[in-house]
C-alpha positions as CSV (number, residue, x, y, z in Angstrom):
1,X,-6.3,10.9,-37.0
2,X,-10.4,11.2,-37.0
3,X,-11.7,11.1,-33.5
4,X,-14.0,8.2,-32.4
5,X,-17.3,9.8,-31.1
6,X,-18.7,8.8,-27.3
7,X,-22.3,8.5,-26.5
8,X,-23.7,7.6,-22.7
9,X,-25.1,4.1,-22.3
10,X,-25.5,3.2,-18.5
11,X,-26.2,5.7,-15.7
12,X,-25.4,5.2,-12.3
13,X,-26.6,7.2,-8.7
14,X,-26.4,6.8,-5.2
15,X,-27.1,9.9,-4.4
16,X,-29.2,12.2,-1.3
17,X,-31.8,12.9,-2.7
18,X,-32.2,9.0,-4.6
19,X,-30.9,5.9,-3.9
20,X,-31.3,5.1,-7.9
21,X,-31.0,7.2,-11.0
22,X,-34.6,7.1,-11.4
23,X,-35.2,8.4,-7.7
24,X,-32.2,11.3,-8.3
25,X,-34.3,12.3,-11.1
26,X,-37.2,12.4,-9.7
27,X,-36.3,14.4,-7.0
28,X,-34.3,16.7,-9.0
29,X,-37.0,17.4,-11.2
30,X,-39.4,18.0,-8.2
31,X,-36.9,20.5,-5.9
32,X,-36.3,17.9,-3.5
33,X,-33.5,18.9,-0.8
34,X,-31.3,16.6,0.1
35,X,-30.2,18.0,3.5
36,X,-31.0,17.1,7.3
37,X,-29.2,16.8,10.4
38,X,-26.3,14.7,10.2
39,X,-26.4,11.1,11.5
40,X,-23.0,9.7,10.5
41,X,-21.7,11.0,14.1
42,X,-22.4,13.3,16.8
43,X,-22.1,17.5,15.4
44,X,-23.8,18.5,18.2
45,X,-20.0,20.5,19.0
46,X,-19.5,21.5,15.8
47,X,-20.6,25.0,13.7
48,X,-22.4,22.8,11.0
49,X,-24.8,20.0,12.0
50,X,-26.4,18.7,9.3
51,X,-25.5,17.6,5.7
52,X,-26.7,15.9,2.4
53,X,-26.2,12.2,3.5
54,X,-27.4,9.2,1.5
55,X,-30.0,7.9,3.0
56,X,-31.5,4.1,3.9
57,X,-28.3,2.1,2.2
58,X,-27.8,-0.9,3.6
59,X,-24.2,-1.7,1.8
60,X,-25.1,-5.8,2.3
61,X,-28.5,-5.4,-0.1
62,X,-25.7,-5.4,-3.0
63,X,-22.4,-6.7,-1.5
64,X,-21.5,-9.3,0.4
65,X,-21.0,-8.2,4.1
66,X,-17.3,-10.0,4.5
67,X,-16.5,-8.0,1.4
68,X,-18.0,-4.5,2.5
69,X,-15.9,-4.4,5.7
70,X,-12.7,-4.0,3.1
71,X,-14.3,-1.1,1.7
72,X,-14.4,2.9,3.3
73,X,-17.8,4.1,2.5
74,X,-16.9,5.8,-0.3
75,X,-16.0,3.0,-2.0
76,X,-18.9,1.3,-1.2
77,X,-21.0,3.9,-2.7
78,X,-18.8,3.3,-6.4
79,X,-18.9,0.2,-6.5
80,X,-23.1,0.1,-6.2
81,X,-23.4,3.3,-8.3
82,X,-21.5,1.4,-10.7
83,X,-23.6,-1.6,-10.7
84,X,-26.4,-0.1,-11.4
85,X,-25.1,1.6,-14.1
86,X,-23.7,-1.1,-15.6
87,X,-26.4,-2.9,-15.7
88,X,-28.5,0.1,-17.2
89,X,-26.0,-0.4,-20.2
90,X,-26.9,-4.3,-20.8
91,X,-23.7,-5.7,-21.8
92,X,-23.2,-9.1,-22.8
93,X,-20.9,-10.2,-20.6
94,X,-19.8,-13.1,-22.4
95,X,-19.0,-11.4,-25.5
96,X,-17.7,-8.0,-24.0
97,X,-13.8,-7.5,-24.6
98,X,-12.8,-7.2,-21.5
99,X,-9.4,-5.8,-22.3
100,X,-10.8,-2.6,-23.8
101,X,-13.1,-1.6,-21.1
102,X,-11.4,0.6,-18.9
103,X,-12.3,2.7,-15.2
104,X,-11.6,5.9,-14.5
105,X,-13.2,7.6,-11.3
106,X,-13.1,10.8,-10.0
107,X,-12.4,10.8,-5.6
108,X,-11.6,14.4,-3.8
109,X,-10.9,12.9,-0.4
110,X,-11.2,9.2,-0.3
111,X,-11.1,6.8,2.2
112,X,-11.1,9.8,5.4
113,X,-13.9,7.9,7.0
114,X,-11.0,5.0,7.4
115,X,-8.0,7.3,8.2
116,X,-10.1,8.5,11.7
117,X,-11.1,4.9,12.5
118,X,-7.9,3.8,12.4
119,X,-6.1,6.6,14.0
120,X,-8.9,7.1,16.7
121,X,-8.1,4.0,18.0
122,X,-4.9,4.6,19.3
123,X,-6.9,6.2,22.2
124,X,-9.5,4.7,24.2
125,X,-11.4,6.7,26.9
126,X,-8.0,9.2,27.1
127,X,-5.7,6.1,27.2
128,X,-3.4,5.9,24.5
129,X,-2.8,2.3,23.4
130,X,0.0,2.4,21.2
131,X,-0.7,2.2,17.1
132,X,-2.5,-0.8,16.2
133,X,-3.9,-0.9,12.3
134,X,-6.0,-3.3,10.9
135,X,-4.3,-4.9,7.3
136,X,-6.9,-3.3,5.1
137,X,-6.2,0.4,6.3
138,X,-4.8,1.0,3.2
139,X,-6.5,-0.6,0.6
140,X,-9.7,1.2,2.2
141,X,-8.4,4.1,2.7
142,X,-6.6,5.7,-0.2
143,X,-8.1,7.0,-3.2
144,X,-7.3,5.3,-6.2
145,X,-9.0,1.7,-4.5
146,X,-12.6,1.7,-5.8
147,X,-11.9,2.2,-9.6
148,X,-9.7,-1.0,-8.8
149,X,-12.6,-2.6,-7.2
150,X,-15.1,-2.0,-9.7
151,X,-12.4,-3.3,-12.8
152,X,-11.7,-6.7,-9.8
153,X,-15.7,-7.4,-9.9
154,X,-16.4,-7.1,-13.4
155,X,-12.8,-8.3,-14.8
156,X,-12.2,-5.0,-16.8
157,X,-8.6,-5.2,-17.8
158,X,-8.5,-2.0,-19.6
159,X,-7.0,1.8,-19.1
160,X,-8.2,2.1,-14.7
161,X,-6.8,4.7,-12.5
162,X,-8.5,7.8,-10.4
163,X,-8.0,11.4,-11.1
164,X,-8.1,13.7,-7.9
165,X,-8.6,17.9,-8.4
166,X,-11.0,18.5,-5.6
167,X,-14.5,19.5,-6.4
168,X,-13.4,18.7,-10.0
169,X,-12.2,15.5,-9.8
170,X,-15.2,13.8,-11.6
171,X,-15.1,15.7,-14.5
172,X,-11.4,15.3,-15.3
173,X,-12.2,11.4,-14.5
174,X,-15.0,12.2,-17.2
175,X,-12.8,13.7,-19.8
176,X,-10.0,11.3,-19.3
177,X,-12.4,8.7,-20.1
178,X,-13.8,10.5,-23.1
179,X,-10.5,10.6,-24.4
180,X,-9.4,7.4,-24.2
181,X,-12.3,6.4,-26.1
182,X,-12.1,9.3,-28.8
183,X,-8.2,7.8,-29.4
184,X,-9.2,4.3,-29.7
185,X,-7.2,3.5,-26.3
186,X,-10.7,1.8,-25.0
187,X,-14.4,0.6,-26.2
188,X,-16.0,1.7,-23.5
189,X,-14.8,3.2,-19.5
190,X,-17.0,3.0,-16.5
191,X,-17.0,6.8,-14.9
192,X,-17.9,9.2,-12.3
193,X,-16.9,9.9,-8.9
194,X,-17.2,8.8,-5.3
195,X,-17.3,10.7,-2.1
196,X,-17.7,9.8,1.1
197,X,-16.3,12.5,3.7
198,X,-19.1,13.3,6.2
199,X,-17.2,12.7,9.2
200,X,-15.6,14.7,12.0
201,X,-12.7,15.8,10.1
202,X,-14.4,16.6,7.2
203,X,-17.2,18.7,9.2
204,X,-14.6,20.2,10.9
205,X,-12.2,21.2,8.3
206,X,-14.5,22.8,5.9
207,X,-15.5,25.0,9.3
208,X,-11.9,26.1,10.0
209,X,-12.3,27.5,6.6
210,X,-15.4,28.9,6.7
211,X,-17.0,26.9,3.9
212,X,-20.0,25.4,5.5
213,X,-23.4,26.8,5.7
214,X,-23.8,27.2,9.6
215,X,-27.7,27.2,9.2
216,X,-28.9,24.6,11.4
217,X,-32.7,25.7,11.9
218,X,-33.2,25.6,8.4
219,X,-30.8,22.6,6.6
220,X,-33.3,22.1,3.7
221,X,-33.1,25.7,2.6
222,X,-29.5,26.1,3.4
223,X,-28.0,25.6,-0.3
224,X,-29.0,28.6,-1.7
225,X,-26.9,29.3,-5.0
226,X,-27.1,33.0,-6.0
227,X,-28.9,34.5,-3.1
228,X,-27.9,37.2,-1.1
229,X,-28.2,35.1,2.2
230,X,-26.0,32.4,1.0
231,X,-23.4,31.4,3.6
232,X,-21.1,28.4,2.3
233,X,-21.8,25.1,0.6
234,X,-23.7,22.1,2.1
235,X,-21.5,19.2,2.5
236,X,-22.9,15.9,0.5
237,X,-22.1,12.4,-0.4
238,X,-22.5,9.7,-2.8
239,X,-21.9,8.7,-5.9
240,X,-22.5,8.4,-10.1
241,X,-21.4,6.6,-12.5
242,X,-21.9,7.0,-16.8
243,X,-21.0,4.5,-19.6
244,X,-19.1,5.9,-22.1
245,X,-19.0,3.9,-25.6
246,X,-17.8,4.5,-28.0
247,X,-20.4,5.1,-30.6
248,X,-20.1,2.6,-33.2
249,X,-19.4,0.3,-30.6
250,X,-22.8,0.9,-29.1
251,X,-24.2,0.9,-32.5
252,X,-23.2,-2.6,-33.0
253,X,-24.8,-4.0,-29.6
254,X,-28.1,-2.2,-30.3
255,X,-27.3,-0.2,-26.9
256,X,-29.5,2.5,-25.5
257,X,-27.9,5.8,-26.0
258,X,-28.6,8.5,-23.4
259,X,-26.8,11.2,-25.3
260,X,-23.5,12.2,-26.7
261,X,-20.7,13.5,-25.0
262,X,-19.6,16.1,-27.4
263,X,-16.7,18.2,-25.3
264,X,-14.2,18.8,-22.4
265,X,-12.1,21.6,-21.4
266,X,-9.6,21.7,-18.5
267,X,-7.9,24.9,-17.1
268,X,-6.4,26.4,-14.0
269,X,-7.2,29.6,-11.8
270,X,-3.5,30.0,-11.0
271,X,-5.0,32.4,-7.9
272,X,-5.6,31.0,-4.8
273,X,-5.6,27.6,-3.2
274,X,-9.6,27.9,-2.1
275,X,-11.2,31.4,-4.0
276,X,-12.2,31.3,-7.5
277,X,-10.8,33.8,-9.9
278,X,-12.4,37.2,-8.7
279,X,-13.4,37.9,-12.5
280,X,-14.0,33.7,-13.5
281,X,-11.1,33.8,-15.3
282,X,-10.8,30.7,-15.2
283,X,-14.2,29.7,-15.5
284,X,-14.0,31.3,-18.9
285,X,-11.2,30.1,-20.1
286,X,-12.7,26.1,-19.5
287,X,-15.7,26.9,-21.2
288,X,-14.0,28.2,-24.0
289,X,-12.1,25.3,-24.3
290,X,-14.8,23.0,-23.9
291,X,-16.7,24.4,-27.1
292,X,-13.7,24.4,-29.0
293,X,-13.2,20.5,-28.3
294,X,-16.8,20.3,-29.1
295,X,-16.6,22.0,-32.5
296,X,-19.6,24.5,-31.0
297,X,-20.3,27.6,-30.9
298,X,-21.9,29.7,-27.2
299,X,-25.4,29.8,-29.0
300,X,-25.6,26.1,-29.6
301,X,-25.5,25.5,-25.5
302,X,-29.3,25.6,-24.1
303,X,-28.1,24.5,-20.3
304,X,-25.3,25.1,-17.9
305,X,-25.5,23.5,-14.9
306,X,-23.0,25.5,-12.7
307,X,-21.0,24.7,-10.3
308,X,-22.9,26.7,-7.7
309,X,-22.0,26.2,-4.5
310,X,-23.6,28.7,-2.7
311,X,-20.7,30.7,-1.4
312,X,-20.7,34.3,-1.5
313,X,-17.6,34.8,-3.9
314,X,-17.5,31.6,-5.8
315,X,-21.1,32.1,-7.5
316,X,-20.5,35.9,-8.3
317,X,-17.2,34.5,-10.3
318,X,-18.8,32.1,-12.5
319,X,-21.7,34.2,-13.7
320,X,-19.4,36.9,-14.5
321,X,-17.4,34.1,-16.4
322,X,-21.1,33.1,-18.1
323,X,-22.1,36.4,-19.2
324,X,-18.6,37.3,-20.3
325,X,-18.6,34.4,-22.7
326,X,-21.9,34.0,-23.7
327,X,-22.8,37.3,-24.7
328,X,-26.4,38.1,-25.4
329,X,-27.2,34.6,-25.6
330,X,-26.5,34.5,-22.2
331,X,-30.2,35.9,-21.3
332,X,-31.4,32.6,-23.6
333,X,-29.4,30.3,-21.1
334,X,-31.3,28.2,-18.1
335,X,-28.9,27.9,-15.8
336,X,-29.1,25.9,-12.5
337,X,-27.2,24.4,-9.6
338,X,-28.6,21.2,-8.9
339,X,-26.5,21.6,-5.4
340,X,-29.6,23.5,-4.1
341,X,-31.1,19.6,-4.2
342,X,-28.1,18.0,-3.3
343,X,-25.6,19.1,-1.6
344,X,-21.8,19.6,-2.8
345,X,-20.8,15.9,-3.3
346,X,-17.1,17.3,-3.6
347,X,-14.8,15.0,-5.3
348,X,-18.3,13.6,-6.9
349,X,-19.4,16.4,-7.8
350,X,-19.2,16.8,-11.4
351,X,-20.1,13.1,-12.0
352,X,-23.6,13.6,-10.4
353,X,-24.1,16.9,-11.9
354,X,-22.8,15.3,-15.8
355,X,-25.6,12.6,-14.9
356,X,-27.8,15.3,-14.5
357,X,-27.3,17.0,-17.5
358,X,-27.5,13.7,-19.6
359,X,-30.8,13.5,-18.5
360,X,-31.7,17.2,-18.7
361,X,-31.1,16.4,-22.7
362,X,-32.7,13.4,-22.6
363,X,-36.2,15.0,-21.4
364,X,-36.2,18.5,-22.5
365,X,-36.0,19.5,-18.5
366,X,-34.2,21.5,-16.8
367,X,-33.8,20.8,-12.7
368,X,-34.1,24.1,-10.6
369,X,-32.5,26.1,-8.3
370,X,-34.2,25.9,-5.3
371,X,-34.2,28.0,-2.2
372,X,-34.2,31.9,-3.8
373,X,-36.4,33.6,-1.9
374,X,-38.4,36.8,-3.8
375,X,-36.1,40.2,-2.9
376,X,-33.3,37.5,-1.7
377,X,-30.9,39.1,-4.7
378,X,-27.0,40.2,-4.9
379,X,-26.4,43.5,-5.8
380,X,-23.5,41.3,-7.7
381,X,-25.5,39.2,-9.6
382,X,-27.6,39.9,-12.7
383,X,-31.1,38.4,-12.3
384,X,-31.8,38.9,-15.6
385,X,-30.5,35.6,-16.4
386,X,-33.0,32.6,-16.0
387,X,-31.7,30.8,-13.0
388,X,-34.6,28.5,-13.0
389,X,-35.7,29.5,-9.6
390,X,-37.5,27.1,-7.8
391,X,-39.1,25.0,-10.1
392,X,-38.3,23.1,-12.7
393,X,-38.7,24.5,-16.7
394,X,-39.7,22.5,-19.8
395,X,-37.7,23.7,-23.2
396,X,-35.2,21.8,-25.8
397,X,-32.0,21.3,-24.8
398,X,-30.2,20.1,-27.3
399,X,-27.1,21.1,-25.4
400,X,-26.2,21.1,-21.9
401,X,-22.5,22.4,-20.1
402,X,-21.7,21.2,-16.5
403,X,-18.8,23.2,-14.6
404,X,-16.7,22.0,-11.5
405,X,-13.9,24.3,-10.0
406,X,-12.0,22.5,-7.1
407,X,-10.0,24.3,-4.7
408,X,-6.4,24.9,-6.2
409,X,-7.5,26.4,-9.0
410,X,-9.1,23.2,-11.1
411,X,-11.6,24.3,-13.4
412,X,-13.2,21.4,-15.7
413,X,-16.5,21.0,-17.8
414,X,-18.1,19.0,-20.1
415,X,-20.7,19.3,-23.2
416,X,-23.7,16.5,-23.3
417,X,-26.0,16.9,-26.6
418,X,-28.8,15.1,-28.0
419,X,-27.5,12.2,-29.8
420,X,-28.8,12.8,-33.6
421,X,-27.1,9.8,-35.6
């Protein structure tokens, strides 16, 4: 059986650092930070206090206000990500089959925001009331709800579910979606991820753990990926959304094509529920398998945009993993975590970071890593590659890689190139 070829069509972003994907970009490009103290609720008691939030959405600009208050936050952010996007892709609506357009989204979490309400209000001012839940607790709250919402407003009656592996959940929503089309299960899927967790017991759980940047007097420079003084990710929120089309579908339409979505590989740690593979074991092994879907070789890859979190064992891992696997060419690589700009969007993750990559092959540009400070290095990290420090570099990419690893063990990654006919 030949496999059908995908291309990107429609992009998507509700993001912190861009309320569009032309305001994501923009920042990206400039070494925006996305961070700031966090408004969602009161930190002041907690280790963290500030976050990558979205900023300035008004949910009732794009939906109807009786039909927001059925949505968590995080679905609300889908469900306008995917607008835009979908109308970046220009379908005819009247013509489109319907029944082979499918959605497949990408949620770590989901619906937490919910889940507190709703438990938090069995208590009022220390007086326990007794449980009392509102009828749409559930719909908004667990995970799989917003690729359901997205198929109810446009009428999509094709392949629609959600895929959940923590900080990689995205990119396996990505590849599911890429393979659907490739096996002629679909025309075209509406993906990405969603996220929307910047609440007390989000806050608070990543503390426990120890995960969290604690540096409040500086939030802006407090995703530092690859520095010595890195101390935990920065939480984030929002949410991106590609087209996927299958090509000679998109061919046929006259669509705008973005790029081509060449490759994705899958594989597991099998280490630890939270720490990477000490020697990115399993960071090689999913980029090896990406390739090898792709039908590449490590030289034809230009950019990797890493998962980079900024935690002290997680980004050591992965750049052993690189160099491992790339060889030589490694030292020809740009490589950047576009977290420095905006956060870790968790569950979302890998959808804004794919996004990014499109459009990294698109222009020829590739976002930095912002926040490395000059003598800031890791005895454990070799700064002989090009990290793209600070500012963002002009070269060809006709080939870009974005990693996700999600605690568990998830590894997952996918190949954009320049779409060439």
């Amino acid at each position: 059986m030949e496999l059908k070829r995908v291309v990107v069509t429609g992009l998507g972003a509700l993001t912190p650092v861009g309320n569009t994907v032309e305001e994501t970009w923009e920042s990206l490009k400039a070494g925006k930070s996305g961070a700031g103290p966090i408004t969602h609720f009161d930190a002041s008691q907690f280790k963290t206090q500030f976050a990558c939030e979205v900023k300035n959405f008004k949910v009732a600009d794009f939906i109807d206000r009786k039909e927001a208050r059925k949505m968590d936050l995080y679905e609300q952010y889908a469900v306008v990500a995917a607008m835009e996007a979908m109308k970046d892709a220009n379908f005819d609506m009247e013509t489109l089959d319907k029944n082979r357009v499918g959605v497949v989204l990408g949620v770590g979490i989901g619906g937490m925001h919910t889940f507190e309400e709703e438990c938090g209000s069995w208590v009022v001012n220390g007086k326990e009331l007794g449980p009392k839940f509102s009828p749409f607790f559930i719909p908004k709250m667990i995970a799989d709800i917003a690729s359901g919402q997205i198929s109810i407003m446009y009428g999509l009656h094709g392949p629609n579910y959600t895929t959940t592996s923590a900080c990689a959940s995205s990119t396996n929503a990505i590849a599911d979606a890429f393979n659907l089309i490739r096996l002629g299960k679909a025309n075209v899927m509406v993906t990405g991820g969603a996220e929307g967790a910047i609440f007390p017991c989000g806050v608070g759980g990543f503390n426990a753990m120890h995960a969290l940047s604690t540096r409040n007097d500086s939030p802006e420079t407090a995703s530092r990926p690859f520095s010595a003084s890195r101390d935990g990710f920065v939480m984030a929120e929002g949410s991106a959304i590609l087209i996927l089309e299958e090509l000679e579908h998109a061919k046929a339409r006259g669509a705008k094509i973005y790029c081509e979505l060449a490759g994705c590989g899958m594989s597991a740690d099998a280490h630890h529920i939270t720490a990477s593979h000490p020697e990115g074991l399993g960071a090689h092994l999913v980029m090896t398998s990406a390739l090898e879907d792709a039908g590449m070789k490590p030289e034809d890859i230009d950019y990797i945009n890493v998962h980079g979190t900024s935690t002290p064992v997680g980004d050591i891992s992965e750049v052993k993993a690189i160099k491992k696997l790339f060889g030589e060419h490694a030292y020809k690589l740009n490589i950047s975590s576009t977290k420095s700009m905006t956060g870790h969007l968790l569950g979302a993750a890998g959808a804004i970071e794919a996004l990014a990559c499109c459009l990294a092959v698109q222009n020829d540009i590739v976002p930095p890593t912002i926040n490395h400070e000059e003598g800031d290095n890791d005895e454990n990290i070799d700064y002989n590659l090009n990290f793209t420090f600070n500012k963002a570099q002009q070269r060809t990419i006709n080939a870009a890689l974005s990693n996700t690893f999600g605690f568990g063990g998830h590894n997952a990654c996918c190949i954009l190139k320049k779409y060439k006919g």
